[in-house]
KETI-845452 format. One record per residue: residue number from 1; residue in one letter; x, y negated, z of N, C-alpha, C in turn. Coordinates in steps of 0.2 Angstrom, whole numbers, padded with zeros to 4 digits. Atoms other than C-alpha are relative to their C-alpha. Example, Ala and Ser with C-alpha at 12.3 -4.5 7.8 and 13.67 -1.06 7.14 Angstrom:
% KETI-845452
 resi resn    nx    ny    nz   cax   cay   caz    cx    cy    cz
    1    A  0004  0006  0000  0062  0022  0039  0004 -0006  0000
    2    S -0004  0006 -0001  0068  0005  0036 -0004 -0005  0003
This chain:
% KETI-845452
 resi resn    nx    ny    nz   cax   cay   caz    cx    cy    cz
    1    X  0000 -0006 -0005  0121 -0085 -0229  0005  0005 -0002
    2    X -0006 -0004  0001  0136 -0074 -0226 -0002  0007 -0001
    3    X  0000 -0006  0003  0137 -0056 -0234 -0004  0004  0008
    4    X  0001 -0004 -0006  0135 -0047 -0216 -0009 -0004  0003
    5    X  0008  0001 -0001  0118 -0059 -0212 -0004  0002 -0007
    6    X  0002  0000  0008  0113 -0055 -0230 -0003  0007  0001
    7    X  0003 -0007  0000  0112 -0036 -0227 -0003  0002  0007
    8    X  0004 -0001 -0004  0106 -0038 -0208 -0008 -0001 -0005
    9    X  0009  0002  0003  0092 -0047 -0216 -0006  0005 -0005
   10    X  0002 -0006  0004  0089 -0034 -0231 -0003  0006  0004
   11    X  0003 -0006 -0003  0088 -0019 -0217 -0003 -0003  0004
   12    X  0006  0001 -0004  0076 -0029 -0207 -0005 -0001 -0001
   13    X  0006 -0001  0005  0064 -0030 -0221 -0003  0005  0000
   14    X  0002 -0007  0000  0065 -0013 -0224 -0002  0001  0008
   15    X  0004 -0002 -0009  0062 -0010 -0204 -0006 -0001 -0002
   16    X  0006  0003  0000  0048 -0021 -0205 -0004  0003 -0004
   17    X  0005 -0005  0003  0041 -0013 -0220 -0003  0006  0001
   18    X  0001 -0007 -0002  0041  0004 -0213 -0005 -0003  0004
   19    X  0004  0001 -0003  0032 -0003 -0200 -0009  0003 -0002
   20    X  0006 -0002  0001  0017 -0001 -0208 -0005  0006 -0004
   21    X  0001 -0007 -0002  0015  0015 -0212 -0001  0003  0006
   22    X  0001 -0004 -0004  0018  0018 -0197 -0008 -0004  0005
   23    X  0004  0002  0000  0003  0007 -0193 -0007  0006 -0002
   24    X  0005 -0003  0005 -0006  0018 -0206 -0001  0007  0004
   25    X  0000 -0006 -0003 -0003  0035 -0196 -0003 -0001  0007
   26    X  0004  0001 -0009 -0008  0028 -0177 -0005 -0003 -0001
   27    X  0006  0002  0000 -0023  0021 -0183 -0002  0008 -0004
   28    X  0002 -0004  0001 -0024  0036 -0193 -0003  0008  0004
   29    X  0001 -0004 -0005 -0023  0048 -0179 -0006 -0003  0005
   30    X  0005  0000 -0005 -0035  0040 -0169 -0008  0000 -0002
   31    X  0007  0001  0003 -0050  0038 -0181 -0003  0009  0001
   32    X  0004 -0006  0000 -0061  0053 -0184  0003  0005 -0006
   33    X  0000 -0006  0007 -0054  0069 -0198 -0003 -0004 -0006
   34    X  0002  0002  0009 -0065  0062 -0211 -0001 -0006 -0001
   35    X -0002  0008  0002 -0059  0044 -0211  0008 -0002  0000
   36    X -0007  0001  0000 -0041  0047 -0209  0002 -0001 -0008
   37    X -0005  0001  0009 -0035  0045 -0230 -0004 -0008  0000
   38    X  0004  0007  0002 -0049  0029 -0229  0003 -0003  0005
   39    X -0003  0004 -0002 -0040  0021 -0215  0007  0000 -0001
   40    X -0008  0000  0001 -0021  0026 -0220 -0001 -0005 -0008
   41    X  0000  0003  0006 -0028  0018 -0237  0000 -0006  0000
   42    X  0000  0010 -0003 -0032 -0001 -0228  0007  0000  0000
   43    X -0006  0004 -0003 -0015 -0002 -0223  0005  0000 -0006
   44    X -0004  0002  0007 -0006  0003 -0241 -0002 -0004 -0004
   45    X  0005  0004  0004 -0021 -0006 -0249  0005 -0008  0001
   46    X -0004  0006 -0002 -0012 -0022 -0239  0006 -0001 -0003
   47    X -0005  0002  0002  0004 -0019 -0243  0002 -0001 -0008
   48    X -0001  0000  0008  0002 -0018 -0262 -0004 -0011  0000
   49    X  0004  0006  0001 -0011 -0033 -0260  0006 -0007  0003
   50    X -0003  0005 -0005 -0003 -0045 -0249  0008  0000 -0003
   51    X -0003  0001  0001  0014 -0041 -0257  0001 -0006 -0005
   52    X  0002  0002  0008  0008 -0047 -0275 -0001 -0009  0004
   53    X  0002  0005 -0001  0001 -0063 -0267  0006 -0006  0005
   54    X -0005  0003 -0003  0015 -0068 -0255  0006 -0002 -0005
   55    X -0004  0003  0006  0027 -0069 -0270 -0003 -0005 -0006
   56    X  0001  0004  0007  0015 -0078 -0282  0001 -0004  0004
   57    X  0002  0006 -0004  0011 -0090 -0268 -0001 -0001  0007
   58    X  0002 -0001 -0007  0009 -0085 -0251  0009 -0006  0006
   59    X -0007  0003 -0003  0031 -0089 -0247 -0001 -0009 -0001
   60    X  0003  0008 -0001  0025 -0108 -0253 -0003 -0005  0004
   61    X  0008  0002 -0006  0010 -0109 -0243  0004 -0001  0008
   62    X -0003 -0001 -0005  0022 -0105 -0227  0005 -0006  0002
   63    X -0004  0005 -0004  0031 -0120 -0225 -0004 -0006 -0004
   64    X  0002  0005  0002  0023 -0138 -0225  0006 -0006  0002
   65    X -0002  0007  0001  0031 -0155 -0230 -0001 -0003  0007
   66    X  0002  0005 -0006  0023 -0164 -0215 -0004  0006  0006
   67    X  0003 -0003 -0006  0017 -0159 -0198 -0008  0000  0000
   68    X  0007 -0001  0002 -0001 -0160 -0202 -0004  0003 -0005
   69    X  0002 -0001  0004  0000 -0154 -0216 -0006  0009  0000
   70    X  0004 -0006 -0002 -0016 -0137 -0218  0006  0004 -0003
   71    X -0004 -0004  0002 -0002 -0128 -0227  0004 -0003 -0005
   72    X -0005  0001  0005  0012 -0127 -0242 -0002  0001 -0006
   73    X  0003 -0002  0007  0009 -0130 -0260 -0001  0006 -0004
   74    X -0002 -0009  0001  0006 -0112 -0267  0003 -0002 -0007
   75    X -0004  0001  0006  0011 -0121 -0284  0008 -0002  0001
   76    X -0007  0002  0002  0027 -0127 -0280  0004  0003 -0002
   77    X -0004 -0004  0001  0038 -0112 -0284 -0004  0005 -0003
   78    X  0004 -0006  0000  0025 -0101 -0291  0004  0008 -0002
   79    X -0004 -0003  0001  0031 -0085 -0292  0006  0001  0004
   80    X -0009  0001 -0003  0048 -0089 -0283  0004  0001 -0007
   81    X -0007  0004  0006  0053 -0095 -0302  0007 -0002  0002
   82    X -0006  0003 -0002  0067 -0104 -0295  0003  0001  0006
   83    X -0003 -0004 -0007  0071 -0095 -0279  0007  0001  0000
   84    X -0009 -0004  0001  0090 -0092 -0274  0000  0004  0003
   85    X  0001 -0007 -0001  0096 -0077 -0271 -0003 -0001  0010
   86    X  0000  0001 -0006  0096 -0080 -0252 -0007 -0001  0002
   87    X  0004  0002 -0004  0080 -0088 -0250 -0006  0005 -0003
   88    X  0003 -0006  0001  0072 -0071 -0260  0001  0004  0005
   89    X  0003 -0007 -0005  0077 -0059 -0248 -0003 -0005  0007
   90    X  0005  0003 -0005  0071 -0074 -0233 -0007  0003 -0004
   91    X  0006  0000  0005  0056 -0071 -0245 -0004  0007  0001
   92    X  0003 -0007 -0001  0054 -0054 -0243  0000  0002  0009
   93    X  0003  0001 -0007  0057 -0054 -0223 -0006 -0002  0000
   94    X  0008  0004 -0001  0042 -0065 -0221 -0005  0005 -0003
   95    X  0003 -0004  0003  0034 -0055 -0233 -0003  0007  0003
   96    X  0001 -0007 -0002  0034 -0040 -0224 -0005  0000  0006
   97    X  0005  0002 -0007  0026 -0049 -0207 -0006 -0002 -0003
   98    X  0006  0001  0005  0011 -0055 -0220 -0001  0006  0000
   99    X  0005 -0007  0002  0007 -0036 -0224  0000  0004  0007
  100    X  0002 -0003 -0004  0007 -0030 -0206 -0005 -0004  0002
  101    X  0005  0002 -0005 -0002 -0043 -0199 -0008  0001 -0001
  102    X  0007  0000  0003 -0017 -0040 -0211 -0002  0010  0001
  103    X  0004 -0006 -0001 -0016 -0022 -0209 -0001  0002  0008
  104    X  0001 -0002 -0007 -0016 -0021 -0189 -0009 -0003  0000
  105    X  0007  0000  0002 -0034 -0029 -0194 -0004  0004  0000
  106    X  0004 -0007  0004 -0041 -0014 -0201 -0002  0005  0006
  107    X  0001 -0006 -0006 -0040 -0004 -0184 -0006 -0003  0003
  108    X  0005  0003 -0006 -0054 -0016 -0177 -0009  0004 -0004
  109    X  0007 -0002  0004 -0067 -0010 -0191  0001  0007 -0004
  110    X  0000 -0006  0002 -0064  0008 -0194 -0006  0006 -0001
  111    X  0005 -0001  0001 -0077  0018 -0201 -0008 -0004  0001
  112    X  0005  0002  0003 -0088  0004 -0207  0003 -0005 -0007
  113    X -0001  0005  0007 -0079 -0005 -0222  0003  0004 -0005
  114    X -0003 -0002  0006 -0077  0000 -0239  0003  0000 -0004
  115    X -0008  0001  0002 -0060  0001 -0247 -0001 -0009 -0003
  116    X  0001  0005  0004 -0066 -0013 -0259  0002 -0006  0003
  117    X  0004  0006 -0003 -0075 -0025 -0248  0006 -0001  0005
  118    X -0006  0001 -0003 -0057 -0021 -0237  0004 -0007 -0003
  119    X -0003  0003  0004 -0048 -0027 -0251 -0001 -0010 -0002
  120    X  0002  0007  0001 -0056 -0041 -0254  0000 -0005  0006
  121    X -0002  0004 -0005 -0057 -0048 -0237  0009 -0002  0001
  122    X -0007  0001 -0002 -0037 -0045 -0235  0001 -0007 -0004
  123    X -0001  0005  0006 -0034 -0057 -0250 -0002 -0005  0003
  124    X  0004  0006 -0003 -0045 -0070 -0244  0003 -0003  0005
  125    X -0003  0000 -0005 -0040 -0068 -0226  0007 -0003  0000
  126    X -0005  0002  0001 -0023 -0069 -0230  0004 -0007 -0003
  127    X -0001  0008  0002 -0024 -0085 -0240 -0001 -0004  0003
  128    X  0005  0007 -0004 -0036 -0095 -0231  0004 -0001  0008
  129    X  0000  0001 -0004 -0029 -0089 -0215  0006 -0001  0003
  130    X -0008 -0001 -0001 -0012 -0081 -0214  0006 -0005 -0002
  131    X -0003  0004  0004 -0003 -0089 -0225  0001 -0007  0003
  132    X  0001  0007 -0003 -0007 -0107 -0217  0003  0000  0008
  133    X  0002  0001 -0006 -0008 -0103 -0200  0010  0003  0002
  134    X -0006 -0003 -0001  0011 -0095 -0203  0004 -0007  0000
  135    X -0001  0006 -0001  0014 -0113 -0209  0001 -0005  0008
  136    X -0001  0002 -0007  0009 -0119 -0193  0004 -0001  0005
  137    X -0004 -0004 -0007  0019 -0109 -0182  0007  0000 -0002
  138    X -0006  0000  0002  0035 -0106 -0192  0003 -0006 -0005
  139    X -0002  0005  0008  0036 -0118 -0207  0001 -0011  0002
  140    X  0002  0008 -0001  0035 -0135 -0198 -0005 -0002  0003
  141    X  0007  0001  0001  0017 -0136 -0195 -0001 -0001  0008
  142    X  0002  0002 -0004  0008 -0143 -0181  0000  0003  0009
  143    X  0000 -0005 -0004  0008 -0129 -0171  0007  0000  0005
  144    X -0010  0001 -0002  0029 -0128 -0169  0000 -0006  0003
  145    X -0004  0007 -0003  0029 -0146 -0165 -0008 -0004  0006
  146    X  0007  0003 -0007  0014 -0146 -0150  0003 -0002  0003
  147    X -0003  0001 -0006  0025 -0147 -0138  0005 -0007  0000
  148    X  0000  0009 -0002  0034 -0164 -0142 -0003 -0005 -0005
  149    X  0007  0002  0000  0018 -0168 -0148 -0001 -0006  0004
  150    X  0004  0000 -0008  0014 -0170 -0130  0004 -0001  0004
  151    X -0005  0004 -0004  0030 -0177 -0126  0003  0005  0005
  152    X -0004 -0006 -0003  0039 -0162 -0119  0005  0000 -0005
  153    X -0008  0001  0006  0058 -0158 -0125  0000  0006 -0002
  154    X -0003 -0005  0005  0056 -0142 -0134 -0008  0001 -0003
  155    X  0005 -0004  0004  0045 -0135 -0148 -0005  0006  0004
  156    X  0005 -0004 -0002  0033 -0122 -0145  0003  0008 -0002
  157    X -0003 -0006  0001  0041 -0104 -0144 -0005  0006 -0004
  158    X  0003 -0006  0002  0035 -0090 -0156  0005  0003 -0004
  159    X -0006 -0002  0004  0050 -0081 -0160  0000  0006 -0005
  160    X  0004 -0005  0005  0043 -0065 -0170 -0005  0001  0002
  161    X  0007  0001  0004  0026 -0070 -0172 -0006  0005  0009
  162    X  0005  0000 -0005  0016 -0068 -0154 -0008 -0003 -0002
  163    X  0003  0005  0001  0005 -0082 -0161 -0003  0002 -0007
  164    X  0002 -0001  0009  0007 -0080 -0180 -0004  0006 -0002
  165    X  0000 -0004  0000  0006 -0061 -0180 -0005  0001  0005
  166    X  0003 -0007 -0004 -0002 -0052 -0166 -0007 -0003  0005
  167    X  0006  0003 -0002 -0014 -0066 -0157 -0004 -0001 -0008
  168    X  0001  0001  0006 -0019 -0069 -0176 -0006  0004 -0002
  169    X  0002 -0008  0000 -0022 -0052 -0180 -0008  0001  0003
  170    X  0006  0000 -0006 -0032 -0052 -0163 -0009  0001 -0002
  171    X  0006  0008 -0001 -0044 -0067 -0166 -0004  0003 -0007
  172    X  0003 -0002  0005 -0048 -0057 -0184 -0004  0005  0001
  173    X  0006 -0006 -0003 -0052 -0042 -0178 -0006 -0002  0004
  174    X  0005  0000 -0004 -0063 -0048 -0166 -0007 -0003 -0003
  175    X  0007  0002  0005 -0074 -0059 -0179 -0003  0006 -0003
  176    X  0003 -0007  0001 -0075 -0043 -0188 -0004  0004  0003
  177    X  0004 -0007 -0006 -0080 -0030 -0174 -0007 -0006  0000
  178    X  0007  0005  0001 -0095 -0046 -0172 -0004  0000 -0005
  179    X  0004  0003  0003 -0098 -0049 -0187 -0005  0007 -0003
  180    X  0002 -0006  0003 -0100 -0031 -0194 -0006  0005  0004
  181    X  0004 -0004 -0005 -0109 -0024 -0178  0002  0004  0001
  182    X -0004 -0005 -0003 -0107 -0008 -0168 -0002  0006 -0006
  183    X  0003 -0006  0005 -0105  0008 -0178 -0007  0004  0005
  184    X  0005 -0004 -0003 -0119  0021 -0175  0001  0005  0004
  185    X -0003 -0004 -0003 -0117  0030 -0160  0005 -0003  0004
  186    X -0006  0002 -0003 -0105  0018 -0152  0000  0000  0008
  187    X  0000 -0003 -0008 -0103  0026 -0133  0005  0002  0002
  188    X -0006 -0003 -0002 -0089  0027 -0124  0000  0007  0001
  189    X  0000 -0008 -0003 -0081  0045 -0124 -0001  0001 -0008
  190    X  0001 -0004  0005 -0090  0049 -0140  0004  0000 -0005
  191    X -0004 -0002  0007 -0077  0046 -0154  0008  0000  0003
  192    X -0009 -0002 -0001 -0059  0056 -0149  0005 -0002 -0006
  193    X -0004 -0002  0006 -0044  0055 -0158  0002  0007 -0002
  194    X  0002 -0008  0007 -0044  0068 -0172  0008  0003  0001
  195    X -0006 -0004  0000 -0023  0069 -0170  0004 -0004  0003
  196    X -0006  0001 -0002 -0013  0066 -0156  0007  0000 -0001
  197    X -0007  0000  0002  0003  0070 -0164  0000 -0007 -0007
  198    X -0003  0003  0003 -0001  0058 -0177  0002 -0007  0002
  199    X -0001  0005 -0003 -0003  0044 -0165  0005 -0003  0002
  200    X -0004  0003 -0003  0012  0045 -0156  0004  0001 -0007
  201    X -0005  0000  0006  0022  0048 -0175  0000 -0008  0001
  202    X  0000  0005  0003  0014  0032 -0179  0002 -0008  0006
  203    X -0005  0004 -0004  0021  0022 -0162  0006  0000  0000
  204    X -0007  0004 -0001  0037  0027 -0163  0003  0000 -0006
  205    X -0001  0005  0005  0038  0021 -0181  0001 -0005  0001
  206    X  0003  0008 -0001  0030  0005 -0175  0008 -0002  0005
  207    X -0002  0000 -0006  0043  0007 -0159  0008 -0003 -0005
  208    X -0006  0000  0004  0059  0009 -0174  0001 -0006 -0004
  209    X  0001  0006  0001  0053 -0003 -0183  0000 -0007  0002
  210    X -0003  0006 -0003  0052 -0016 -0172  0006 -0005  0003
  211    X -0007  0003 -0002  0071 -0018 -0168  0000 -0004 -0008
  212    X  0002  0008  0005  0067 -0028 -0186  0000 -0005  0001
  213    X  0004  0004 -0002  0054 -0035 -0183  0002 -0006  0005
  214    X -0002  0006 -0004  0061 -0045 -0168  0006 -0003  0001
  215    X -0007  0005  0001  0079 -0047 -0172  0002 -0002 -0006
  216    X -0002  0001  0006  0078 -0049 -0191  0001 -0007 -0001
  217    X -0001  0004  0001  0076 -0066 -0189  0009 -0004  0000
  218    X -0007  0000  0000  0095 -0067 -0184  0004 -0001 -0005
  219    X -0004  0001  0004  0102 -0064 -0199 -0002 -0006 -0008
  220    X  0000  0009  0000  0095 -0083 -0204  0005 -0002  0001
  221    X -0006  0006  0001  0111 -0090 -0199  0002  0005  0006
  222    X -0002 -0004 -0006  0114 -0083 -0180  0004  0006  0002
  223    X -0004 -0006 -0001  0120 -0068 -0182  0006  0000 -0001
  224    X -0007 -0002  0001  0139 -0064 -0179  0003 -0007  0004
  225    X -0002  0008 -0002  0140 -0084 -0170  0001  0003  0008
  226    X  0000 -0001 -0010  0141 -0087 -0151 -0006 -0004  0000
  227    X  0006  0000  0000  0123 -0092 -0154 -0006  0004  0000
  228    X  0004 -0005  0001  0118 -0076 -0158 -0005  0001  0006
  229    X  0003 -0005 -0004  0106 -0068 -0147 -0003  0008  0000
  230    X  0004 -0007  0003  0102 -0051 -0155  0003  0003  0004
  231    X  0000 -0006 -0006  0108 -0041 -0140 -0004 -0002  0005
  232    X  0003  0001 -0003  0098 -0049 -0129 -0010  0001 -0003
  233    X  0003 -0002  0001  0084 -0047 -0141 -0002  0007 -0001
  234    X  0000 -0007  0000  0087 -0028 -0143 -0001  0003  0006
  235    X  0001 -0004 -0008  0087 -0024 -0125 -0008 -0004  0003
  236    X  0007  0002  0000  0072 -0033 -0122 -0006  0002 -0004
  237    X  0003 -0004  0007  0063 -0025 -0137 -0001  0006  0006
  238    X -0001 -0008 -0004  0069 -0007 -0128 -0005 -0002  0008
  239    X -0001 -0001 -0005  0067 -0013 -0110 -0010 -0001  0002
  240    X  0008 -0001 -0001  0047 -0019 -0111 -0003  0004 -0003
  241    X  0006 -0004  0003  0039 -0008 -0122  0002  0006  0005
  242    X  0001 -0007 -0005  0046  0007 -0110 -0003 -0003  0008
  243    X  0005  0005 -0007  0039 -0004 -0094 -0005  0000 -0002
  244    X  0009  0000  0004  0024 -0006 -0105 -0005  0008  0003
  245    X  0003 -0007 -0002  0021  0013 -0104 -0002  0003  0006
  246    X  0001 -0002 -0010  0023  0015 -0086 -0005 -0005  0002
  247    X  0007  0004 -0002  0011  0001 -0083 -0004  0002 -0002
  248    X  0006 -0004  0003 -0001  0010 -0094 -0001  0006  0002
  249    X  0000 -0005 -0001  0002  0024 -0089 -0003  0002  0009
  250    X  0001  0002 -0007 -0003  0020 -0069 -0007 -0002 -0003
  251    X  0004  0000 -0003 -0016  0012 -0072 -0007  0004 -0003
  252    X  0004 -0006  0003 -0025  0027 -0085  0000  0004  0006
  253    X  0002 -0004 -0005 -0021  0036 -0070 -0005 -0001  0005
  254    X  0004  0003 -0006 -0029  0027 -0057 -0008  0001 -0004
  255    X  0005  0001  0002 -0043  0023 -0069 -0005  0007 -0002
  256    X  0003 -0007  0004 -0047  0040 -0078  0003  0007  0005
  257    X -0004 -0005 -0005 -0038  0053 -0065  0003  0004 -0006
  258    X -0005 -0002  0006 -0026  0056 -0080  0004 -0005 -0004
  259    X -0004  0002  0006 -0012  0051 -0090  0001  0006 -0007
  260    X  0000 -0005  0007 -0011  0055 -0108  0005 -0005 -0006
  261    X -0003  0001  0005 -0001  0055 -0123 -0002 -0006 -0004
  262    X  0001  0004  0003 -0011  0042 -0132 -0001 -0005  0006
  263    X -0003  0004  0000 -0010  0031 -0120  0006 -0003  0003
  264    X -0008  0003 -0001  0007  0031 -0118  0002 -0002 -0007
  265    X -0002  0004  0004  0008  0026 -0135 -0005 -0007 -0001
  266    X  0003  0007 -0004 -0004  0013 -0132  0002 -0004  0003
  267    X -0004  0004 -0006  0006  0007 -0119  0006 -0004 -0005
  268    X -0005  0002  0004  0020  0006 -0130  0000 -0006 -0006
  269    X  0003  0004  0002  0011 -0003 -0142 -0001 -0008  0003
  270    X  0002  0007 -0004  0008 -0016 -0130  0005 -0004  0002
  271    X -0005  0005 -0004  0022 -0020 -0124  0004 -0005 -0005
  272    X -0004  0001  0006  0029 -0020 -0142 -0003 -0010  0000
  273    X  0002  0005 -0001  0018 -0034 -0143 -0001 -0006  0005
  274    X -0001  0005 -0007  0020 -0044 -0127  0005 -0003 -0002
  275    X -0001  0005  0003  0036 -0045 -0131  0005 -0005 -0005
  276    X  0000  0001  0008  0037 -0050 -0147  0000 -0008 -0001
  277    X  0000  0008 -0001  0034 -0071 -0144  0007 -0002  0004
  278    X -0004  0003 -0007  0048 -0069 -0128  0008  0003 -0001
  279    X -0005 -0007 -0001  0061 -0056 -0134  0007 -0005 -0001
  280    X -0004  0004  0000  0072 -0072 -0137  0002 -0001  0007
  281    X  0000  0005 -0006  0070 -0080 -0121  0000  0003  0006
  282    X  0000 -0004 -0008  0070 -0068 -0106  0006  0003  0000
  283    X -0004 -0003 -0001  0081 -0061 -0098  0000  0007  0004
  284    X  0003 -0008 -0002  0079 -0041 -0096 -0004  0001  0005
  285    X  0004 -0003 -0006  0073 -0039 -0079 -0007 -0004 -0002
  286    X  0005  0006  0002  0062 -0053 -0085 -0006  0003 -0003
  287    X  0003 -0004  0005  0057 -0043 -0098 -0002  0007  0001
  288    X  0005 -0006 -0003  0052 -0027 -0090 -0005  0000  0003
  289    X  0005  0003 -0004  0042 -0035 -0077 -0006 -0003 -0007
  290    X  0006  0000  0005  0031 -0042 -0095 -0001  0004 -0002
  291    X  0003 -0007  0002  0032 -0025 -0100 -0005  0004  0005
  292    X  0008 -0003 -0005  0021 -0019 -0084 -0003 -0003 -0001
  293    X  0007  0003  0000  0010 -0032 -0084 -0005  0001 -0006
  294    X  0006 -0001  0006  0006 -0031 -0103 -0003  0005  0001
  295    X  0005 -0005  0001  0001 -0013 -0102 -0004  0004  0006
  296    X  0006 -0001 -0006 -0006 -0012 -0087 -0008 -0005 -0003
  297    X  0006  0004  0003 -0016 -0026 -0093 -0003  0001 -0005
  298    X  0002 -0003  0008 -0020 -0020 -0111 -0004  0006  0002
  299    X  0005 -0005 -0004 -0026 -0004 -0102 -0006 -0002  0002
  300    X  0007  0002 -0002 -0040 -0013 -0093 -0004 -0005 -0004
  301    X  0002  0004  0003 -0041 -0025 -0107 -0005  0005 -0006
  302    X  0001 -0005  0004 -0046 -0012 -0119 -0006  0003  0002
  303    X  0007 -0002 -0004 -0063 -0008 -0109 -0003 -0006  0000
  304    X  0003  0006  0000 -0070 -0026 -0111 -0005  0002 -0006
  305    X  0006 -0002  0004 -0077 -0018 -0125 -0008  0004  0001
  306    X  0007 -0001 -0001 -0088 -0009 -0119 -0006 -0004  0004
  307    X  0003  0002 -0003 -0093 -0020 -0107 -0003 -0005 -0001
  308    X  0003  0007  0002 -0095 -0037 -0117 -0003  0004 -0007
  309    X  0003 -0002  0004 -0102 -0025 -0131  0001  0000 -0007
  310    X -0005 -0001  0004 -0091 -0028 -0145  0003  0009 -0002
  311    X -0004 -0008  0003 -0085 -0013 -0158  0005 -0001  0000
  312    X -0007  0000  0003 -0067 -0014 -0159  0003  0007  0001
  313    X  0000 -0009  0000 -0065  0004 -0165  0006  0002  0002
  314    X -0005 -0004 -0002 -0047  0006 -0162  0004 -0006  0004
  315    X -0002  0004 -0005 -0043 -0008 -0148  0008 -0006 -0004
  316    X -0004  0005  0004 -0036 -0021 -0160  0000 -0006  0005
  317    X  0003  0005 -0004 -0043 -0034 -0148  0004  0001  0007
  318    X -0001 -0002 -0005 -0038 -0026 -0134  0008  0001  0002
  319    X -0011 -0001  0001 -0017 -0022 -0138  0002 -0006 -0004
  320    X -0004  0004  0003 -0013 -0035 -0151 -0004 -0007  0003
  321    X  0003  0008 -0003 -0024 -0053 -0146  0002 -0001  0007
  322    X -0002 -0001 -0006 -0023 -0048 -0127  0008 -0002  0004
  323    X -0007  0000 -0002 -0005 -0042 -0127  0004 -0006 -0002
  324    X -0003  0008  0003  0000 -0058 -0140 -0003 -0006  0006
  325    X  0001  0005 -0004 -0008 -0068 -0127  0004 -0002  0006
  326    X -0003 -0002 -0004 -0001 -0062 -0113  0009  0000  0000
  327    X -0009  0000  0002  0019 -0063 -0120  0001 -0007 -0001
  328    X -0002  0007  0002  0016 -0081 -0125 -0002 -0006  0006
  329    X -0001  0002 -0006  0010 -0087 -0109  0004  0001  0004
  330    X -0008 -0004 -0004  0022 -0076 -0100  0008 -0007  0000
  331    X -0004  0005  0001  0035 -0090 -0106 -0001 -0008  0003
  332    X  0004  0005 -0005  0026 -0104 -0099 -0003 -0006 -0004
């Protein structure tokens, strides 16, 4: 890896890291005053846990030997003993997408889990489910090779974690809100957000950080080539999540006889994640047009809840599984 891919990779860690603070303040701003330090605590909580575990053993577990294989030996390299310099900072990108995925989770069960009982599930989670299912999708694993599986001539597109990440995410949150029940009181309308300023801080964190997130992978090899594509993924990054808005934004109008600040960060969020599996492979206009869909559709998706009767306290189900869905289909 060439000096110039060396330190893209480095600053796209740090992006990505920040990400999740900024996770911590838009979940924070939408919970209630007296659960904001308990939900900004789930998302640190992750990033200390999930770090420790991705360096003993997590980087391992993410890539398998064989296409069948459920994951990567976590002994093989315990620690990253023998890591070279190069494949520690890959080490730490990956890393960073492990501690967002587990903290976008936390938004689905706010105001009913106990830092502890937090804690303990991420770890778990992480292991059993993260870890492995990363393998799948990026490392080799059966997931990446569905498609000439099934006798088609290209792999399976998940280029910053549509699948890995944010359908993932989704599918967790949603067991949770199930398994946990509905809080006390759970009626549409009745629990506002506490601080709409922290909401929109913590999207355009999410919004900063994501030029990362989805071009970090670049500086893997690509970057500086005539293979590159990181301006194509940068404008597509920008060009959907502001399409995302305006979709969101239409159809909270139509729906509620008003547009609002939260969810034009809602929107944005969405889009972020729509397109996030595609930002490779469109080409802009391409990628605006999934930027309305998803947030228009995220918007209406986000009301299923009350209706199939699910708690998904801060619409983890409804922007990340929905929008991850929606961006990986979108490709075809």
């Amino acid at each position: 890896m060439d000096s110039g891919n060396l330190a893209w990779l480095i600053t796209a860690s740090a992006l990505v890291l920040f990400m999740t603070p900024g996770v911590a303040f838009f979940y924070g701003g939408l919970v209630k005053a007296k659960s904001v330090v308990s939900m900004m605590m789930m998302s640190f909580g992750a990033m200390g846990l999930v770090s420790v575990l991705w360096i003993l053993y997590g980087f391992n577990m993410s890539a398998v030997e064989s296409t069948w294989a459920f994951a990567g030996n976590p002994f093989a390299d315990f620690g990253l003993a023998s890591a070279s310099s190069d494949d520690l900072v890959g080490a730490m990108f990956g890393g960073t997408f492990a501690i967002i995925t587990v903290a976008l989770i936390s938004g689905a069960i706010a105001d009913r889990a106990k830092f502890g009982s937090w804690m303990l599930f991420a770890g778990i989670w992480a292991t059993v489910v993260y870890f492995p299912v990363a393998a799948w999708v990026w490392g080799g694993g059966w997931v990446y090779n569905l498609g000439t599986t099934f006798g088609f001539s290209t792999e399976v597109i998940d280029y910053a974690g549509g699948t890995a990440v944010h359908i993932n995410a989704g599918a967790a949150a949603l067991a949770l809100a199930l398994v946990l029940g509905k809080r006390i009181g759970f009626q549409k309308g009745i629990n506002k957000p506490h601080s709409v300023p922290l909401v929109v801080l913590g999207a355009s964190i999410l919004w900063f950080g994501w030029f990362g997130f989805n071009a970090g992978a670049e500086g893997l090899g690509a970057l500086g080539t005539e293979d590159s594509v990181v301006g194509l993924i940068v404008i597509n990054t920008l060009g959907a999540t502001a399409a995302a808005i305006i979709g969101w934004l239409i159809v909270e109008k139509l729906k509620d006889g008003k547009a609002t600040s939260v969810g034009a960060a809602s929107g944005a969020v969405s889009g972020l994640v729509a397109i996030t599996p595609a930002c490779a492979n469109l080409t802009p206009g391409w990628a605006l047009l999934l930027g309305v869909v998803a947030g228009a559709v995220c918007a209406l998706a986000i009301e299923l809840k009350w209706k199939l009767g699910y708690d998904d306290s801060l619409d983890v189900v409804g922007v990340h599984l929905v929008g991850g869905l929606i961006g990986t289909i979108y490709l075809g």
